[in-house]
C-alpha positions as CSV (number, residue, x, y, z in Angstrom):
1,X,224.4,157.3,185.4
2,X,227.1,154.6,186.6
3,X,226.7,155.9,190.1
4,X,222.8,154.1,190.9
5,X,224.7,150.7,190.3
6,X,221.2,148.6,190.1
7,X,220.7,146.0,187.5
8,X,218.5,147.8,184.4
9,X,216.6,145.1,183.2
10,X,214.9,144.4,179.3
11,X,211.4,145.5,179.5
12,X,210.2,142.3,178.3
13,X,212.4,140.6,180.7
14,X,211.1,142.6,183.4
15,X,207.7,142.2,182.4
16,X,207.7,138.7,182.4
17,X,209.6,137.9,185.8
18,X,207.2,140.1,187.7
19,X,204.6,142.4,188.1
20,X,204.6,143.7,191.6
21,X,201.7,145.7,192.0
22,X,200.9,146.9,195.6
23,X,197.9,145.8,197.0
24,X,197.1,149.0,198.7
25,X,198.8,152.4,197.6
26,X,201.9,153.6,199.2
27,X,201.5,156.7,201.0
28,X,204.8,158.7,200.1
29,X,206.4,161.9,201.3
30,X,206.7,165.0,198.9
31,X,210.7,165.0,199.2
32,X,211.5,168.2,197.6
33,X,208.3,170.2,196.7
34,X,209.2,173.4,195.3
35,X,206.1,175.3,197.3
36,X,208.1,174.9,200.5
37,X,209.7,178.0,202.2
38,X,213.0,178.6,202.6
39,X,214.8,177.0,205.8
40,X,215.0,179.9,208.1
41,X,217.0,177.5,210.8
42,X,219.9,178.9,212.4
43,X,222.7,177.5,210.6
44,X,221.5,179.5,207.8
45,X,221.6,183.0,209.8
46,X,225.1,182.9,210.1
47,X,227.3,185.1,209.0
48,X,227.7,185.0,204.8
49,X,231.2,182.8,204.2
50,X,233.7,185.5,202.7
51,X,236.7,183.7,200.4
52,X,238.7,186.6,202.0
53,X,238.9,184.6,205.3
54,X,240.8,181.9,204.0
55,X,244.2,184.2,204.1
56,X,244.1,183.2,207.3
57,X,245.3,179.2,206.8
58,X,242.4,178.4,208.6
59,X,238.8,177.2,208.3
60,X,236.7,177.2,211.3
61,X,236.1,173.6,212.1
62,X,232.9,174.1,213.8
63,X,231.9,175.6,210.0
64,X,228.3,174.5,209.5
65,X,228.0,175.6,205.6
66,X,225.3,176.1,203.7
67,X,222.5,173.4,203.8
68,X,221.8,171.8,199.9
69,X,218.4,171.5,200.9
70,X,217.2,174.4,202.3
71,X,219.2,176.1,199.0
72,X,217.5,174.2,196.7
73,X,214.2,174.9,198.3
74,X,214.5,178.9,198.8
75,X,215.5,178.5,194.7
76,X,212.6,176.7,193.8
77,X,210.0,178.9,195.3
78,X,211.3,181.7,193.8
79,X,212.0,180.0,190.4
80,X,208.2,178.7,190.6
81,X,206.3,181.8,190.7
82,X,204.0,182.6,187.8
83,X,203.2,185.6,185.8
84,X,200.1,187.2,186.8
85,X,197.4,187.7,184.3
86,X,197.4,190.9,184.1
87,X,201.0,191.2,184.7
88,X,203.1,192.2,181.6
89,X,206.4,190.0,180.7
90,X,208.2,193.3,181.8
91,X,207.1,193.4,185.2
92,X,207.0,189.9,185.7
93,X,210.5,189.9,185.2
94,X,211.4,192.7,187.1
95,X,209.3,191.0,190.1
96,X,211.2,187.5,189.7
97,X,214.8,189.6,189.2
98,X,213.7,191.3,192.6
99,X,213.0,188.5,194.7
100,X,216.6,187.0,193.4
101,X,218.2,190.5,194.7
102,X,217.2,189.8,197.7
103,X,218.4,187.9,200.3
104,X,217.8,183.9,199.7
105,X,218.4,182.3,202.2
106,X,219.6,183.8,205.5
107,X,221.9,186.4,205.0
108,X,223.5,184.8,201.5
109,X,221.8,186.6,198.6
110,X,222.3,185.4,195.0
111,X,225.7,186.8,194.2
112,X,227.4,185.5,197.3
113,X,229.7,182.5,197.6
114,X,228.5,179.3,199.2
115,X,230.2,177.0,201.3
116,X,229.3,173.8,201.1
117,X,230.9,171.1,203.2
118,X,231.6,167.3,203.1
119,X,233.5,164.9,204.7
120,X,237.2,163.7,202.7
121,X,236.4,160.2,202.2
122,X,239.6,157.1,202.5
123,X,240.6,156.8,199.1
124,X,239.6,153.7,197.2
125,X,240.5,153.4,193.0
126,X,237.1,152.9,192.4
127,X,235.0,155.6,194.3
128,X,235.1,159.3,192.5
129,X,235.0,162.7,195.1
130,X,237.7,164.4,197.2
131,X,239.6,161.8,199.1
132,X,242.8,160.9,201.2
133,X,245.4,157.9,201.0
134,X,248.4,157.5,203.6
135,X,251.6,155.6,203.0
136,X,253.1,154.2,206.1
137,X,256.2,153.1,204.8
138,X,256.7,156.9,203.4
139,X,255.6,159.0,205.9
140,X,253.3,160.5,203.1
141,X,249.5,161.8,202.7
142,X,248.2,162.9,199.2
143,X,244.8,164.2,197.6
144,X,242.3,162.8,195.6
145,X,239.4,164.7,193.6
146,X,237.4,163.1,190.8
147,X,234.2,164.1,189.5
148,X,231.3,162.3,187.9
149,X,229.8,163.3,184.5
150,X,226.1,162.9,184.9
151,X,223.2,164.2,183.1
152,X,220.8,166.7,184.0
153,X,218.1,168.6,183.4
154,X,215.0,170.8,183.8
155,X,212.7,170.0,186.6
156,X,210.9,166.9,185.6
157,X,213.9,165.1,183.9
158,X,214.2,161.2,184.3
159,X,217.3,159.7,184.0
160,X,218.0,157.5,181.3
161,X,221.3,155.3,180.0
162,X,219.6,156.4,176.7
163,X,219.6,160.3,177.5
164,X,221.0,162.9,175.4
165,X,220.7,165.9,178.1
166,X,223.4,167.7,178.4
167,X,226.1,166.5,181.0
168,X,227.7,168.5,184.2
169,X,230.9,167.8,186.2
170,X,229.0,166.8,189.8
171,X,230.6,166.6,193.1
172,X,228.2,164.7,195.9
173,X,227.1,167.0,198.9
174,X,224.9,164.0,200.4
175,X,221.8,161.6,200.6
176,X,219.0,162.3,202.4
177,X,216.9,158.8,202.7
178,X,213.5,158.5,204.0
179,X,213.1,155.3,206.1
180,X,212.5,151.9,204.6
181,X,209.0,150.9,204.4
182,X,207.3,147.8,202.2
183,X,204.8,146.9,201.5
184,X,203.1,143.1,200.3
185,X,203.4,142.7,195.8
186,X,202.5,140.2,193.9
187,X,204.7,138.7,191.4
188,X,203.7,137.2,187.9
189,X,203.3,134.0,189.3
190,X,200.6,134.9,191.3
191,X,202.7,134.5,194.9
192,X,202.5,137.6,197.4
193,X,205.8,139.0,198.2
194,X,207.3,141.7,200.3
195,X,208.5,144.4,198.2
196,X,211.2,147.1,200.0
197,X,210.7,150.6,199.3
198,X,213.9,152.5,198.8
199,X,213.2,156.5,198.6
200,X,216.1,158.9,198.4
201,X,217.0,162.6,197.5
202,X,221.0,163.3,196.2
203,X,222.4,166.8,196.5
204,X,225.2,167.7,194.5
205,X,226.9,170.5,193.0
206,X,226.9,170.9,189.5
207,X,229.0,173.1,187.0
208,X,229.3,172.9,183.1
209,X,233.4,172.2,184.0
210,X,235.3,172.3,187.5
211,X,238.7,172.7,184.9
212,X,241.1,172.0,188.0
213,X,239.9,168.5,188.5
214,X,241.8,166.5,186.1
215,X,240.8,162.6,185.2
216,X,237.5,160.5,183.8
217,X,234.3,161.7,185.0
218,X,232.6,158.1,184.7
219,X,232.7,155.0,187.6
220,X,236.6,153.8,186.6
221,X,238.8,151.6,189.0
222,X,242.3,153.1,187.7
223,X,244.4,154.6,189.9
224,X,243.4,158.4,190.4
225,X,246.6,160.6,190.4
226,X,247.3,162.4,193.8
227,X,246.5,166.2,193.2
228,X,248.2,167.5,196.5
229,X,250.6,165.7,198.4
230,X,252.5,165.9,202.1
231,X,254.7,164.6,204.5
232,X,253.0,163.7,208.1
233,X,253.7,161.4,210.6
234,X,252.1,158.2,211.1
235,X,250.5,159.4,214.8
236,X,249.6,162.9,213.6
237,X,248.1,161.0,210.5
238,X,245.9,158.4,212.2
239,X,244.1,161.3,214.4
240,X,244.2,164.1,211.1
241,X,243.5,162.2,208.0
242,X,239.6,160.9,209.2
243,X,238.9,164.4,210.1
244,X,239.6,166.0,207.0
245,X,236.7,167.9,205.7
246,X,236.2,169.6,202.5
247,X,234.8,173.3,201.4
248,X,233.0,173.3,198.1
249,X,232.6,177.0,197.3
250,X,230.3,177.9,194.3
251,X,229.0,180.8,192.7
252,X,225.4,180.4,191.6
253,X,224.6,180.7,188.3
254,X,221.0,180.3,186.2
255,X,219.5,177.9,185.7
256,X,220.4,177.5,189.6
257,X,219.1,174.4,190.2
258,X,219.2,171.2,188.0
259,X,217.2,167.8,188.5
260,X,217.1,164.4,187.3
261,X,214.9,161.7,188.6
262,X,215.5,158.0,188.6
263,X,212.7,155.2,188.9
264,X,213.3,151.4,188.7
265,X,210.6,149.0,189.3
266,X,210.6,145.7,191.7
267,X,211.2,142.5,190.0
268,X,211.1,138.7,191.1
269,X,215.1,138.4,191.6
270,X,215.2,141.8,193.2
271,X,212.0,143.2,195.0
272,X,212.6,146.7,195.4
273,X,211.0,149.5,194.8
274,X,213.6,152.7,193.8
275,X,213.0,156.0,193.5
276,X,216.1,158.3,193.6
277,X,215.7,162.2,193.0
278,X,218.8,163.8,192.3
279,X,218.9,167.9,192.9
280,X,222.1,169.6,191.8
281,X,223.1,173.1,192.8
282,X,224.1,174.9,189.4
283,X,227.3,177.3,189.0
284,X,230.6,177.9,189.0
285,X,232.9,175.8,191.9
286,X,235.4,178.4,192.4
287,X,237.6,176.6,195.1
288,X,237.6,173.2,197.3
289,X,239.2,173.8,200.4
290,X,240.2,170.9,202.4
291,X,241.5,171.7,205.8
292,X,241.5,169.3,209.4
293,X,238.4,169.2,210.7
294,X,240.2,169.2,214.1
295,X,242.4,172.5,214.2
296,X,241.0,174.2,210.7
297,X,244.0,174.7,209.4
298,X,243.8,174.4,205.6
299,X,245.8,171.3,203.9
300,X,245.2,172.5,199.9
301,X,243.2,174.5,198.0
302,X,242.1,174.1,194.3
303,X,242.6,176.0,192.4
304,X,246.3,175.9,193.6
């Protein structure tokens, strides 16, 4: 996955530069454990998003959307029950297909749309998502979208440049980092060093093709084709532009949630301790809305 842009060393190269075992064990935080209720925090109680609204031309820009985490948790704890003993396969299945028909989160139940919302980033050739560029010299604002191609899998999956699991179009909702700690290693030479540990959790949205997002899905600095563009004056543009948000509005569809997990060892060049978990929210994108996160009204949608 071209995105974790660390340095993935030869085993034996690793091996031999260092061996940075902690002297005591790390105490870490369960980042996404799938026992957890779902978030019942008021953001979530709102209203359930309707795509009908958007006749209007405008978003509100107060719009919380739905939060990735508390999603992916209300999933996986009704994904993670377990057939009872004495429970047939039939009922089983009619008790997991009952807990999805009802409400998941909030008010949203499984067939509804979900809003998800993100900021519209500067454009830049070499960063993927949905992002703006200005022309001065033309009076002119234009689009951006990209996607990345990244491979996922069943809860449990560990990311490998070797990995032959199947691959998704992914759009990034956000990282949710814990704070550094470290803690003392000591590297093959025998000589104690510091060692930083890096612990993350990515949240995406995931789909087996977002068709209306044209381009390569891999890290690539060539110029990304504008997919919307418009006229707007250099004042109006310096205030509007950073305040562009984006809707990402998908349609949930089994598996409903998909993983992949990515660990990398300290060495002696680079003492770090990585562990990235990646949890993607599986269906269709049906529409990216971006609209001013200043007066809601809508810029482009896509499909156009």
């Amino acid at each position: 996955m071209t995105k974790y842009l660390y340095p993935i060393l030869l085993p034996c190269l690793a091996a031999l530069l260092c061996a940075c075992e902690p002297k005591a064990p790390l105490a870490e935080k369960n980042i996404s454990p799938a026992s957890q209720p779902a978030s019942t925090a008021a953001p979530d109680a709102a209203p359930v998003f309707s795509l009908a609204s958007l006749d209007s031309g405008k978003v509100d820009p107060g719009l919380r959307g739905v939060d990735p985490a508390g999603l992916v948790r209300a999933l996986e704890g009704i994904m993670a029950i377990e057939k009872g003993e004495f429970e047939s396969t039939a009922d089983f299945t009619q008790r997991k297909n009952s807990l999805l028909s009802n409400k998941i989160m909030g008010e949203y139940g499984i067939d509804d749309a979900f809003p998800f919302i993100v900021e519209v980033g500067k454009y830049a050739s070499c960063l993927n998502g949905i992002r703006y560029a200005y022309d001065a010299d033309k009076s002119r604002a234009t689009l951006h979208l990209s996607a990345w191609s990244d491979a996922l899998g069943d809860r449990g999956y560990s990311y490998s440049v070797y990995s032959d699991a199947p691959k998704y179009d992914t759009l990034w909702l956000r990282r949710d980092d814990e704070k550094d700690t470290s803690y003392m290693g000591v590297n093959a030479f025998g000589v104690s060093t510091p060692v930083k540990v890096s612990r993350g959790v990515i949240y995406q949205v995931a789909a087996k093709k977002i068709p209306y997002i044209k381009g390569r899905r891999t890290l690539s600095c060539e110029e990304k084709k504008a997919a919307f563009a418009w006229r707007v004056d250099a004042a109006v543009a310096e205030k509007e532009l950073p305040s562009l948000k984006a809707m990402l509005i998908v349609k949930l569809k089994p598996p409903y949630v998909l993983y992949s997990d990515y660990q990398r060892e300290p060495t002696r060049d680079d003492p770090v301790d990585i562990e990235v978990q990646t949890r993607a929210v599986f269906g269709d994108v049906v529409k990216v809305v971006v609209y001013s996160g200043i007066t809601g009204n809508i810029i482009s949608q896509f499909p156009q």
